[in-house]
C-alpha positions in Angstrom: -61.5 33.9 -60.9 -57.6 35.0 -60.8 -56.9 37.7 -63.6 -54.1 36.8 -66.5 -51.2 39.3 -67.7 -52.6 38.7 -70.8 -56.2 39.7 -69.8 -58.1 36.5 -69.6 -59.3 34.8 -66.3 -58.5 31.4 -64.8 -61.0 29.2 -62.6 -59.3 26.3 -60.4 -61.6 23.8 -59.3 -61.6 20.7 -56.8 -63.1 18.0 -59.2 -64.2 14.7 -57.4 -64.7 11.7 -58.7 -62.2 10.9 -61.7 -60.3 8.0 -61.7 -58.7 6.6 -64.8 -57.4 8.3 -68.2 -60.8 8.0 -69.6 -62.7 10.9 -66.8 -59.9 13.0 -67.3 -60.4 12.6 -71.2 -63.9 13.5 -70.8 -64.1 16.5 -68.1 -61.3 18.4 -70.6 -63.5 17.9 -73.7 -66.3 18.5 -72.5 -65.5 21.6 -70.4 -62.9 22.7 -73.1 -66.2 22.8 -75.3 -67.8 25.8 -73.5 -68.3 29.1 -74.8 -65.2 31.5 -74.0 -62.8 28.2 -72.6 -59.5 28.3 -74.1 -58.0 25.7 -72.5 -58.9 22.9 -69.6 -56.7 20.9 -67.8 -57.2 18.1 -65.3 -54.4 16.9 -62.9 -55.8 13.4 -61.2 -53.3 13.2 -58.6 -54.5 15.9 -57.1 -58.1 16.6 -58.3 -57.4 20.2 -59.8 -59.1 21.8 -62.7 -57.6 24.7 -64.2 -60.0 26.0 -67.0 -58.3 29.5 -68.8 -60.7 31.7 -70.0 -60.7 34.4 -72.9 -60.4 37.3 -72.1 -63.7 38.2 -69.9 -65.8 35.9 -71.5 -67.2 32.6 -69.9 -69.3 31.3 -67.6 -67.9 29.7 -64.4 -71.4 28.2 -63.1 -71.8 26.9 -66.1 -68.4 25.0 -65.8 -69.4 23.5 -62.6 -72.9 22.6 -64.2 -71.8 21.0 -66.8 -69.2 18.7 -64.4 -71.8 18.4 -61.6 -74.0 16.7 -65.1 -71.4 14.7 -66.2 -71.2 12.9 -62.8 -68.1 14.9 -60.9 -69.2 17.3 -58.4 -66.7 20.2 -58.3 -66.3 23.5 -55.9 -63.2 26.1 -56.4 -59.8 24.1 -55.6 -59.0 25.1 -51.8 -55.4 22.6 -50.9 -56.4 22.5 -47.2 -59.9 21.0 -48.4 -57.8 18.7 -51.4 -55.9 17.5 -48.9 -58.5 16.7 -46.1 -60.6 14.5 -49.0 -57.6 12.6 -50.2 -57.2 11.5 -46.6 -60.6 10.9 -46.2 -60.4 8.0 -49.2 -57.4 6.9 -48.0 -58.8 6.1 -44.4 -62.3 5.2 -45.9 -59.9 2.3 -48.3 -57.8 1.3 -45.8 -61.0 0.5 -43.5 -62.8 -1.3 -46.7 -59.7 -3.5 -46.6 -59.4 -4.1 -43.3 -63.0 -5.4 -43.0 -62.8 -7.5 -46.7 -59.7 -9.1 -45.2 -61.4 -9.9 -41.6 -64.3 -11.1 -43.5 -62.3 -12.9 -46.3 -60.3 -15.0 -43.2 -63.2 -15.3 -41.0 -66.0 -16.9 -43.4 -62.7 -19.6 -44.3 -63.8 -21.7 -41.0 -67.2 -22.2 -42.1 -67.0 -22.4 -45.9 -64.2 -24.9 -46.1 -66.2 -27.5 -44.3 -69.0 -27.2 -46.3 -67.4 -27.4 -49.4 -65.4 -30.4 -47.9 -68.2 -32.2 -47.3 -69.4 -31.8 -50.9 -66.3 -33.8 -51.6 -67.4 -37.4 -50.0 -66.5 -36.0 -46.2 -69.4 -36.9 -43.9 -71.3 -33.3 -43.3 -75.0 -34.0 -43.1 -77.9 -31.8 -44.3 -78.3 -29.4 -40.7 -75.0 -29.1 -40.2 -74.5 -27.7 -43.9 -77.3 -24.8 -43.8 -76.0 -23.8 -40.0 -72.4 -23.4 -41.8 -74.3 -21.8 -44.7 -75.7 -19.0 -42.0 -72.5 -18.6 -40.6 -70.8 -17.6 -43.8 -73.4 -16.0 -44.5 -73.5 -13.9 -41.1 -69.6 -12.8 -41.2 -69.6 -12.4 -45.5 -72.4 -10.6 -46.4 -72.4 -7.3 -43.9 -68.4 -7.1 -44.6 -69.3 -7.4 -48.8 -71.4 -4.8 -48.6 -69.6 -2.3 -46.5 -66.2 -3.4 -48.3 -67.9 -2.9 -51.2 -69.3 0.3 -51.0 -66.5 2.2 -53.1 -67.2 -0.1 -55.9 -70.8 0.2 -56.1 -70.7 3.8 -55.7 -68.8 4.4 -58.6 -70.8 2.0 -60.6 -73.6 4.1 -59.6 -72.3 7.0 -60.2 -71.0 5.7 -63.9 -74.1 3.7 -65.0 -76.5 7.8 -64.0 -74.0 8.8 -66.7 -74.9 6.3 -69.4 -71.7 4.2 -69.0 -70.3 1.2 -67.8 -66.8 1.2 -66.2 -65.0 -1.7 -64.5 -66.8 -1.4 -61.5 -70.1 -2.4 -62.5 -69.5 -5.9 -63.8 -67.9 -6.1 -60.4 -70.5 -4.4 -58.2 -73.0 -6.9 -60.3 -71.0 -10.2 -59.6 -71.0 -9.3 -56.0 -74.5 -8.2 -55.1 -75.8 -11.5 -57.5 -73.4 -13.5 -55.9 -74.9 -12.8 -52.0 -78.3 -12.7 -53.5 -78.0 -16.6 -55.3 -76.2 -17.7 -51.9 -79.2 -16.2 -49.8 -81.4 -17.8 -52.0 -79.9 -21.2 -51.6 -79.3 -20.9 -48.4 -83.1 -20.3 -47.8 -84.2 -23.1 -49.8 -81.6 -25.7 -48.3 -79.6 -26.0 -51.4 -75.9 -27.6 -51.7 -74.0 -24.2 -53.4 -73.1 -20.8 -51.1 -71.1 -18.4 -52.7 -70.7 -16.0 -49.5 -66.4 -16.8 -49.7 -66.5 -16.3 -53.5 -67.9 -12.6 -52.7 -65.5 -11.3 -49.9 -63.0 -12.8 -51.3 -63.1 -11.3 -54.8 -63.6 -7.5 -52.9 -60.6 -8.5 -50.7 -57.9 -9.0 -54.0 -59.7 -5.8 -55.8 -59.4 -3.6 -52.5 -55.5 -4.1 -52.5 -55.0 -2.9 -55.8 -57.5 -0.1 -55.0 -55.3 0.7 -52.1 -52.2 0.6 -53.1 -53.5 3.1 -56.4 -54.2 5.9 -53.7 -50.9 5.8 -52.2 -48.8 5.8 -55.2 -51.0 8.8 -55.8 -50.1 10.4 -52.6 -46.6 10.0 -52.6 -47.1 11.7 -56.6 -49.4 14.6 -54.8 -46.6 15.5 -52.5 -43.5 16.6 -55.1 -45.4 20.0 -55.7 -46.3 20.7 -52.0 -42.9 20.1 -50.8 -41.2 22.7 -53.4 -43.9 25.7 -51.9 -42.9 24.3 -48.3 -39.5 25.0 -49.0 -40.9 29.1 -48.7 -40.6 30.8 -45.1 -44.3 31.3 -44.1 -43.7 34.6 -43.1 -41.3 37.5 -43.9 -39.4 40.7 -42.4 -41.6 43.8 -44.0 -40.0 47.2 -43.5 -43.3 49.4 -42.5 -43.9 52.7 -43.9 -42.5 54.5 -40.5 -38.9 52.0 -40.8 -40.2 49.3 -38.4 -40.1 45.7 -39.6 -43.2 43.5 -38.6 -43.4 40.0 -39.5 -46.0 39.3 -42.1 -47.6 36.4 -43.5 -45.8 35.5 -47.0 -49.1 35.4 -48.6 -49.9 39.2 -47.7 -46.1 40.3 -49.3 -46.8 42.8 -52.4 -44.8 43.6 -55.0 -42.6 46.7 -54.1 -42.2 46.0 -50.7 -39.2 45.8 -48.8 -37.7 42.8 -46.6 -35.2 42.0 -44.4 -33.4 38.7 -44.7 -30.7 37.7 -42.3 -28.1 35.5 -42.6 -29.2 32.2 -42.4 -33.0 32.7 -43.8 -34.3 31.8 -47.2 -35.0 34.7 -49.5 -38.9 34.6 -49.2 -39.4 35.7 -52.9 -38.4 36.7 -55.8 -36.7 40.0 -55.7 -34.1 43.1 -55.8 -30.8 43.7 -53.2 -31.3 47.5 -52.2 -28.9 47.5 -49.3 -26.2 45.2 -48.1 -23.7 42.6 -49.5 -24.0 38.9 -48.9 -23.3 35.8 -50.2 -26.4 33.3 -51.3 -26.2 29.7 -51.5 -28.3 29.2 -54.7 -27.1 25.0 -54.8 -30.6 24.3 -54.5 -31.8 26.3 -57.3 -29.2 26.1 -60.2 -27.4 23.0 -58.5 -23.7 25.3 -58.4 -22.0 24.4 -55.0 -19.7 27.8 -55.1 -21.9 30.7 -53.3 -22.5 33.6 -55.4 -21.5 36.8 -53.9 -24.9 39.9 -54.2 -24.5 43.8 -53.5 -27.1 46.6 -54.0 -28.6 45.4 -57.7 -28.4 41.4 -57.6 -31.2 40.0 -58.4 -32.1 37.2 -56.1 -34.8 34.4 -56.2 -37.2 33.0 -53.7 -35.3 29.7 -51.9 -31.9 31.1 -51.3 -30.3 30.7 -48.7 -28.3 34.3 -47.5 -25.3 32.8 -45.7 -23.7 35.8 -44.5 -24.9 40.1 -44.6 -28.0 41.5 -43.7 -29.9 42.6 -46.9 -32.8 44.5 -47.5 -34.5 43.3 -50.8 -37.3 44.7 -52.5 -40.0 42.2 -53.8 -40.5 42.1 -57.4 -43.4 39.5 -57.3 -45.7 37.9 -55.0 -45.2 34.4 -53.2 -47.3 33.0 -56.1 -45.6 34.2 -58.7 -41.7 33.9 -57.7 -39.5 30.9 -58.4 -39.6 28.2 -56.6 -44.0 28.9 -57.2 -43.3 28.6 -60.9 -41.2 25.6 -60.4 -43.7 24.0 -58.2 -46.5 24.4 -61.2 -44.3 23.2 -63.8 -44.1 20.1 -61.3 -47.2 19.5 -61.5 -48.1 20.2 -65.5 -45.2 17.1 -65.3 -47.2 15.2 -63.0 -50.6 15.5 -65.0 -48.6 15.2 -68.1 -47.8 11.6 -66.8 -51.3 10.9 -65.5 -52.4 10.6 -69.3 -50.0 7.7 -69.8 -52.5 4.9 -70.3 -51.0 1.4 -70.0 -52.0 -1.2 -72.1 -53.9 -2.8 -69.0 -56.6 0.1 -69.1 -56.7 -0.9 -73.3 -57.8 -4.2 -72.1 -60.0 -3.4 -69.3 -61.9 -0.7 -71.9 -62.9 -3.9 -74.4 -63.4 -6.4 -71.0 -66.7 -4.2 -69.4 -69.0 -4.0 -72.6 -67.9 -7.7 -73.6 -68.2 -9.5 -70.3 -71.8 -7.5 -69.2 -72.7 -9.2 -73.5 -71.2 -12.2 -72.8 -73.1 -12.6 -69.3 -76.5 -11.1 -70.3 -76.7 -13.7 -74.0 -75.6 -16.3 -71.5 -79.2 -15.7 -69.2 -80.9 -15.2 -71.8 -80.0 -18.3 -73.7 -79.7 -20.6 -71.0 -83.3 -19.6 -70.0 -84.6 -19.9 -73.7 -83.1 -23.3 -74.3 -84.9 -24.2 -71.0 -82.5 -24.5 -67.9 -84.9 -22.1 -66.1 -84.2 -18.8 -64.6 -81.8 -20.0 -61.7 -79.6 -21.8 -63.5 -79.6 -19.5 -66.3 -78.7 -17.0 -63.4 -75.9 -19.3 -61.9 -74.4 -19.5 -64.8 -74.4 -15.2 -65.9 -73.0 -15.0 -62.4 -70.4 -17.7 -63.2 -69.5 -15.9 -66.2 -69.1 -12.5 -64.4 -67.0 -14.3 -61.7 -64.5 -16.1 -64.1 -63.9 -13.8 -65.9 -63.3 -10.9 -63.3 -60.3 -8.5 -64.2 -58.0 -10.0 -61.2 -55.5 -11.9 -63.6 -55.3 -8.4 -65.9 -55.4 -6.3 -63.0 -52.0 -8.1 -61.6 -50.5 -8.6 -64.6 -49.0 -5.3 -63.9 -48.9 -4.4 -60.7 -47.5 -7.8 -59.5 -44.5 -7.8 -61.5 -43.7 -4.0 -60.7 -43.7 -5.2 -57.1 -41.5 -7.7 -57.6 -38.7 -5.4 -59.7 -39.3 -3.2 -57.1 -38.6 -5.5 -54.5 -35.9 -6.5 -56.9 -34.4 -2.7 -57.4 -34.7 -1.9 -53.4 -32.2 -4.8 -53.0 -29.9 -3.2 -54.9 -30.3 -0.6 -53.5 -32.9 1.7 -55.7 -36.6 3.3 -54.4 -39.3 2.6 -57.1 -41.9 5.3 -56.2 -44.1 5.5 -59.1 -46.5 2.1 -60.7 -45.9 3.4 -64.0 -42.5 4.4 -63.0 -40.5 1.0 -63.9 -42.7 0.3 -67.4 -42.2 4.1 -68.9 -38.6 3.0 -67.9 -37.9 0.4 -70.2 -38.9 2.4 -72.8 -36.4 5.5 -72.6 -33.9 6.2 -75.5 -31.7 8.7 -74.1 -30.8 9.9 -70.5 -30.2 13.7 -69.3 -27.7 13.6 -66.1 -27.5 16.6 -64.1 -23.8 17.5 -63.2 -23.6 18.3 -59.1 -24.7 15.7 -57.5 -25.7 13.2 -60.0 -22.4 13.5 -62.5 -20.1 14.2 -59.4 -20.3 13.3 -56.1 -22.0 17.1 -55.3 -19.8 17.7 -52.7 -16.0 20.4 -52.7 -13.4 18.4 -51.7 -10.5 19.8 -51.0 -7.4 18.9 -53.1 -3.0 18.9 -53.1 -3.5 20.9 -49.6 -0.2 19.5 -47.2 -1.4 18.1 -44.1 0.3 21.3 -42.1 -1.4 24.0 -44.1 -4.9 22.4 -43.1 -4.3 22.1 -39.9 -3.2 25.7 -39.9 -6.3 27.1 -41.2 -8.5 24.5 -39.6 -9.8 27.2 -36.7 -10.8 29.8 -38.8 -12.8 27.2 -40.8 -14.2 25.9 -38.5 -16.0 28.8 -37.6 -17.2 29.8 -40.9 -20.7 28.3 -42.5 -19.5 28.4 -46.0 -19.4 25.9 -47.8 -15.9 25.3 -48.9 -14.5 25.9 -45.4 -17.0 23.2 -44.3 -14.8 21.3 -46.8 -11.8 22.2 -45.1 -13.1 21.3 -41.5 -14.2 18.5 -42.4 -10.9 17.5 -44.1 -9.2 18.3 -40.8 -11.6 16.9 -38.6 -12.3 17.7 -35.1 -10.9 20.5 -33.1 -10.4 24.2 -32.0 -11.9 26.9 -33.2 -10.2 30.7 -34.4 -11.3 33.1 -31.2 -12.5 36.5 -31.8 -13.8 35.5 -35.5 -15.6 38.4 -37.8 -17.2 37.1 -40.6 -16.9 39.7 -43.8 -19.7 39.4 -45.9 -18.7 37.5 -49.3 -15.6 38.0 -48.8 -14.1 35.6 -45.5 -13.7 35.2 -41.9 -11.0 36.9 -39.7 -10.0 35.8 -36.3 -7.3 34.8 -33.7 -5.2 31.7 -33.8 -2.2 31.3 -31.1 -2.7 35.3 -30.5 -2.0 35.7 -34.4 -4.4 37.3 -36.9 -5.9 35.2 -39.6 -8.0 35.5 -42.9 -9.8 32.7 -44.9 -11.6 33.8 -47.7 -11.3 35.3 -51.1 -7.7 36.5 -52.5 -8.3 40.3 -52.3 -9.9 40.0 -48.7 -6.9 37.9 -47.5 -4.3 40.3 -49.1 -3.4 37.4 -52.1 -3.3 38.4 -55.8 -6.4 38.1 -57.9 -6.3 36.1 -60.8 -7.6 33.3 -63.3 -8.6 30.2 -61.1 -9.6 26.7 -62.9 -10.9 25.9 -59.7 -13.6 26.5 -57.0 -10.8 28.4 -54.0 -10.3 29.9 -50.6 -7.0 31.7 -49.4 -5.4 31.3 -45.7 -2.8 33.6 -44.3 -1.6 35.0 -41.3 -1.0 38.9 -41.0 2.7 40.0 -42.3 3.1 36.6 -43.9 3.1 34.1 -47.0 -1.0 33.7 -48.7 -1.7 30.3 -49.6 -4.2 29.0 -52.2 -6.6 26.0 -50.8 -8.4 23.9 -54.3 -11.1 22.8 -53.8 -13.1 20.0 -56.6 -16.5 18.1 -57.1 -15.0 14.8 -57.9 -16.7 12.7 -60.3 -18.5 9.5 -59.6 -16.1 6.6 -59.3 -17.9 4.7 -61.6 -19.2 7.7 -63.7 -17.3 6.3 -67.1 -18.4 3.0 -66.8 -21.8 4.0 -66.4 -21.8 6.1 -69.2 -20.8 3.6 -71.9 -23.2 0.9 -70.3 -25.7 3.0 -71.4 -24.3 3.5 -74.6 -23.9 -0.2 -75.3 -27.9 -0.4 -74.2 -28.4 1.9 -76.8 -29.0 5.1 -75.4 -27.6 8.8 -75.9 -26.1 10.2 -73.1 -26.2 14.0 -72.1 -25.6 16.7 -69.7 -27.8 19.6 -68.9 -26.6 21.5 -65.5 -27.4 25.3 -64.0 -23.3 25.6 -63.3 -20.9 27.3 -65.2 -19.4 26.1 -68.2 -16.0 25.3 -67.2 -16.9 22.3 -64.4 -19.7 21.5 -66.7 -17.3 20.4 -69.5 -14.6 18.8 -67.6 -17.2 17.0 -65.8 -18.6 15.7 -69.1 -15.2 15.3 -70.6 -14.1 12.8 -67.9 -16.8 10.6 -68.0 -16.9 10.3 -72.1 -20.0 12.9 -73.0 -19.6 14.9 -75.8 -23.1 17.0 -75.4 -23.3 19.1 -72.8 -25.2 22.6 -71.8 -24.8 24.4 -68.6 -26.0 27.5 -67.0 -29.6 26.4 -67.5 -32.4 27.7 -65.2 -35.0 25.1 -64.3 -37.2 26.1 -66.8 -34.9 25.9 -69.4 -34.0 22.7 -68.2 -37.6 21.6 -68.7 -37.9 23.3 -72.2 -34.7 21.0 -73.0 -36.4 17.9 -72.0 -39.8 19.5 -73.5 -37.8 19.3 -76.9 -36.5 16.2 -76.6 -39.9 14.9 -76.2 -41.2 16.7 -78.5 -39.2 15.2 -81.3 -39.8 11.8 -80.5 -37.9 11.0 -77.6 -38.3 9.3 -74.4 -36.5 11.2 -71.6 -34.5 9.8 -69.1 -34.2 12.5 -66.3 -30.8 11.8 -63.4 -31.2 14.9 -61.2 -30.7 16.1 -57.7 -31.4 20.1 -56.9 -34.0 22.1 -56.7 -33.3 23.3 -60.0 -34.1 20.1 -61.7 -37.2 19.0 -60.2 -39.5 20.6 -63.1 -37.5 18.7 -65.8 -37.9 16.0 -63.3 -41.6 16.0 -63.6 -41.6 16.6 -67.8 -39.1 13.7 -68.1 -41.1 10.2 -69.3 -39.1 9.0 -66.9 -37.0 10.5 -63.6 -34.1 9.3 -61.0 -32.9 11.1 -58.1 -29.9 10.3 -55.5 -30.4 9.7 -52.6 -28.7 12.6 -51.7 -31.2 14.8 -53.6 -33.2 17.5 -51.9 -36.9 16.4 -50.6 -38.5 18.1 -53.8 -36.8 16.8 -56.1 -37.2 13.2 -54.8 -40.9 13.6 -54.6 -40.7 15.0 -58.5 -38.6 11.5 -59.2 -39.8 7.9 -59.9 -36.9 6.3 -58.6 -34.3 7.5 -56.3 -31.1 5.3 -55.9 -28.2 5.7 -52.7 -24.6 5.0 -52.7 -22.3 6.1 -54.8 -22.3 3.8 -57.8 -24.0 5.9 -61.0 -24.6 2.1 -62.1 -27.9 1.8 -60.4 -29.2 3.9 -62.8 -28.1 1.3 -65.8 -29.5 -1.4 -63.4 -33.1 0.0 -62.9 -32.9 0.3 -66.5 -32.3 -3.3 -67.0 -35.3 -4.5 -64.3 -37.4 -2.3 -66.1 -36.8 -4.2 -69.1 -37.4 -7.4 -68.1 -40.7 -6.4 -66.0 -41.6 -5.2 -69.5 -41.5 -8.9 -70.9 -42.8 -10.3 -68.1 -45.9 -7.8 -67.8 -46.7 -8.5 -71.6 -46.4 -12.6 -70.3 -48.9 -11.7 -67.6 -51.1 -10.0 -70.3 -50.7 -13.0 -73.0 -51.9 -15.5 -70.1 -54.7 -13.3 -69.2 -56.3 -13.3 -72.5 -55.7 -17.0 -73.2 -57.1 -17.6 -69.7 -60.5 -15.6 -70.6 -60.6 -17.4 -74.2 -61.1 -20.9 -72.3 -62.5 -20.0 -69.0 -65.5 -17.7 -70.4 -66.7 -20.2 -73.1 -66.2 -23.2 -70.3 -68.8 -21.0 -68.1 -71.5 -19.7 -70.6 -71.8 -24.1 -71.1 -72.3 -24.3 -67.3 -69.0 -26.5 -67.1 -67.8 -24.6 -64.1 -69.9 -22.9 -61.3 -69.1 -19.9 -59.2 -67.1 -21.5 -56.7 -65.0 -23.3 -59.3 -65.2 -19.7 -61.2 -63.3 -18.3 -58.1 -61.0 -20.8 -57.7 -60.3 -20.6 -61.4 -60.1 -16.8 -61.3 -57.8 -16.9 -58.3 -55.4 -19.7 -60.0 -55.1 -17.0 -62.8 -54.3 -14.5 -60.2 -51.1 -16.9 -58.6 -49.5 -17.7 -62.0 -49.1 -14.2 -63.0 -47.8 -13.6 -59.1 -45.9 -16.6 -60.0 -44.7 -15.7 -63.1 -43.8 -12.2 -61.9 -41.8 -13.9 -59.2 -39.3 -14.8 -62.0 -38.0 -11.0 -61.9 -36.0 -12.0 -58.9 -33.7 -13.4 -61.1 -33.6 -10.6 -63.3 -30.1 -9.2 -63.1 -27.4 -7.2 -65.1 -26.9 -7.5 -68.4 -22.9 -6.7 -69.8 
């Protein structure tokens, strides 16, 4: 139990066991319910329960109690144990579907015959029953291994009282083996072993692929803490420095950083000057110059002095730890999404299990007997298995994605392409998503750069990375002293150089419009290098595409005002904020939400990464920092701002063909169903049926390909 500033307690628990919109629905009601629970909250990707109690009240056994009734066993959240069970599904699926696929293409060599010779083709009455074993040797021990995530969860669901998708399929498949044994024993014609391992093999991939999509999600929030040096410089009581694990750091003690190092948390300069590289955290390029005073947060980078900062809050609690929770309040945020598939699939358990069970009982009542009232249950639970609905989906995200990646554009997230099509207004980030997030350096004559190309060259700022890199290879200045925040000094051709800021190279101060450096020699003239983020080449045309698609268009940036604005004003954008932090950034998209919109989010720095998560929908470059990718649904490369107006067109017309898919699906179920309660198909019909279903929504998904740009 971690205390609250405002007195209370919270609980974080490892829940195992939810799955779908509907557990997470149920373990926040009914744990929210409890005496002395103000709030519970349920993140699926990664299996953590936060429940917030008031004040001192509340019982925390009686949390896990009442989950361990409900059917989820829990124990307090520990990310080294979250981690090791995630893997531990994700090897025990990827073995399921490596055995359903050996068994599915194995038990082919003896099922085809016999159902060949059911077909005229001469296969007498031994040679039959021997195939029969065979099939029945390979299919059955891979069912019921592959099958084992299934049935456990249909166990797990029916101790609870309910039915979820997995029982109607743990039923079809255990009555399916059971009927084929049966026949098999008694020499009869019909096997079903194929039917079985075949149905577990096309269920197992969606299953699969479902746990990584999760992973990849899991992995935003862990990358932002990673970003944190593990350990940090602590000044001791007697003025040694020891290295200390960041986890042990208190509040009020004091740390060394040196140049190069990330600021390990949030905290106060007390000695020293230095420049910080804060791109990653408010997405300015320009380094921001700190004395004794500056606040500075965790995540910087100190690019120059030696400091010695005193911490004003724990690991936990600093920056880039507060940015990493609102990550993932985004991520559960988007966990609750529930697509229209999981609508369908709530209505398709309690009607199929009716349908199937009236169908047994009648058949048997109007005097078929008990097998074939039993053949034809099973046929009904066969035909009408979720396959068709379960791709209508996933098969045509796969194929936009496929689609997307041509030109150029990562689809991460399943839900990523359909929430999508259904923005009305896109955020862009300036650096990096606006512009090309890079100084370039402008009206410099060729001479002058090749003048102050050696001092450059030995500097790690950023803008005289710029200027090296706009002379390209060569010498370096000799004897070079780097001035912290202020510029580099050294020796070229025996002659004594600056490049830095006016005052420290011996120029005027003044107004500048742009990001600068200044070069002179000693005794001689100062000149003034410009330097500029350019904006996307295409940044214009973009904008009005998206316009004439019927969405507003915005900036929100952590830079200053003045590059914010000219930015915007090139590329045609009248609303614009800057000098956000990230958590007003995700307030900002918060809002937007809030009032009815459906969020677009285009960012790249670290600073973006929790509006990232809040946004119905996010991009990142390619370009972008690790973090903020992971936080993203798509992330596109090059330099053309249009792939964000053509994911948005994909996603559209994966929209209309998902809801083809789900029109086919239901017409598909309204004749096969009826056609096998009157015994007109049987179960080996009833899978080829419910695997033709399965190839025209592939088929029909396959039509994305030609999907393309609309004007």
């Amino acid at each position: 139990m971690r205390p609250r500033d405002d007195g209370g307690r919270t609980l974080e628990l490892l829940v195992k066991g939810a799955r779908c919109a509907g557990c997470l629905a149920k373990i926040e009601r009914e744990v929210g319910a409890l005496p002395g629970v103000s709030q519970a909250r349920m993140n699926l990707t990664t299996g953590k329960l936060v429940v917030a109690f008031e004040g001192q009240a509340g019982d925390p056994v009686a949390v896990i109690q009442t989950l361990e009734h409900a059917g989820y066993p829990a124990a307090p959240f520990d990310p080294g144990q979250a981690q090791a069970a995630q893997d531990k599904e994700g090897r025990r699926l990827s073995l399921a579907l490596a055995v359903a696929a050996f068994g599915a293409g194995n038990v082919m060599m003896f099922s085809v015959p016999v159902w060949a010779g059911l077909f005229g083709q001469e296969l007498g009455p031994a040679t039959r029953e021997v195939m029969q074993w065979l099939s029945a040797i390979i299919a059955a021990p891979c069912a019921i291994f592959a099958g084992m995530p299934f049935f456990e969860s249909a166990w797990r669901s029916v101790r609870r009282g309910r039915a979820n998708m997995d029982v109607p399929i743990s039923i079809a498949v255990i009555l399916t083996l059971l009927i084929s044994f049966t026949e098999t024993i008694l020499g009869g014609r019909d096997a079903y072993f194929d039917a079985a391992i075949s149905l577990l093999f096309l269920l197992l991939i969606g299953r699969w692929l479902d746990h990584r999509l999760r992973a990849t999600a899991r992995s935003a929030a862990s990358d932002l803490l990673a970003m944190q040096a593990p350990t940090a410089a602590v000044v001791g009581a007697d003025g040694h420095e020891r290295v200390t694990p960041l986890r042990e750091v208190m509040t009020g003690d004091v740390l060394v950083v040196r140049p190069g190092e990330r600021v390990p948390v949030d905290g106060v300069v007390e000695s020293g000057s230095s420049a910080f590289d804060n791109a990653l955290l408010t997405g300015e390029t320009a380094p921001v110059d700190v004395t004794a005073g500056s606040a500075c947060r965790a995540g910087a980078v100190n690019l120059s002095g030696t400091l010695r900062i005193r911490a004003t809050a724990r690991s936990e609690d600093s920056a880039l730890a507060e940015i990493a929770r609102l990550v993932e309040a985004g991520a559960q945020s988007k966990s609750r999404y529930v697509q229209l598939a999981d609508k369908a699939a709530a209505l398709y358990v309690p009607v199929v299990h009716t349908v199937a069970a009236l169908t047994f009982a009648g058949g048997w009542a109007l005097g078929l007997g008990p097998r074939e009232a039993l053949l034809r249950a099973v046929t009904v639970l066969i035909i009408t298995c979720p396959c068709a609905l379960g791709l209508a989906v996933p098969a045509v995200q796969i194929t936009a994605s496929g689609r997307l990646f041509r030109k150029g554009v990562l689809v991460k997230s399943g839900a990523a392409l359909e929430r999508l099509a259904e923005v009305d207004q896109v955020v862009l980030d300036k650096t990096g998503v606006l512009t090309e997030g890079r100084p370039r350096l402008i009206d410099a004559p060729a001479s002058v750069v090749a003048m102050a190309a050696p001092l450059a060259r030995a500097s790690a700022h950023p803008l005289a990375r710029a200027l090296a890199a706009e002379a390209g290879p060569g010498p370096s200045a000799e004897g070079v002293i780097e001035f912290a925040g202020q510029g580099v000094e050294g020796l070229i051709d025996g002659r004594r150089a600056r490049l830095g800021r006016a005052v420290f190279v011996g120029a005027p101060a003044g107004e500048a419009s742009e990001t600068e450096l200044w070069f002179g020699f000693e005794n001689d003239t100062k000149i003034r290098l410009r330097f500029t983020d350019h904006l996307r080449a295409d940044a214009a045309e973009a904008v009005e595409a998206l316009r004439r698609r019927g969405l507003s268009v915005r900036v929100l940036s952590g830079d200053s005002a003045g590059p914010v604005e000219r930015a915007a004003r090139q590329a045609g954008i009248d609303d614009w904020r800057a000098g956000l932090t990230p958590a007003e950034k995700a307030e900002a998209v918060e809002a937007a939400t809030a009032a009815g919109g459906k969020v677009l989010m285009v960012g790249d720095g670290l600073n973006d990464t929790a509006a990232l998560a809040k946004a119905h929908a996010a991009m990142a470059p390619g370009t972008a920092l690790d973090a903020s990718q992971n936080a993203a649904d798509l992330i596109f490369s090059g330099e053309e701002l249009m792939a964000v107006v053509d994911a948005i067109d994909v996603a559209r017309a994966a929209r209309r063909r998902a809801l083809e898919n789900f029109g086919f699906a239901a017409v598909y179920n309204a004749v096969a169903a009826p056609a096998a309660v009157l015994g007109l198909v049987n179960p080996f019909v009833a899978a080829l049926a419910m695997s033709g279903s399965s190839i025209t929504v592939t088929l029909n998904a396959l039509r994305m390909h030609f999907a393309g740009r609309s004007k």
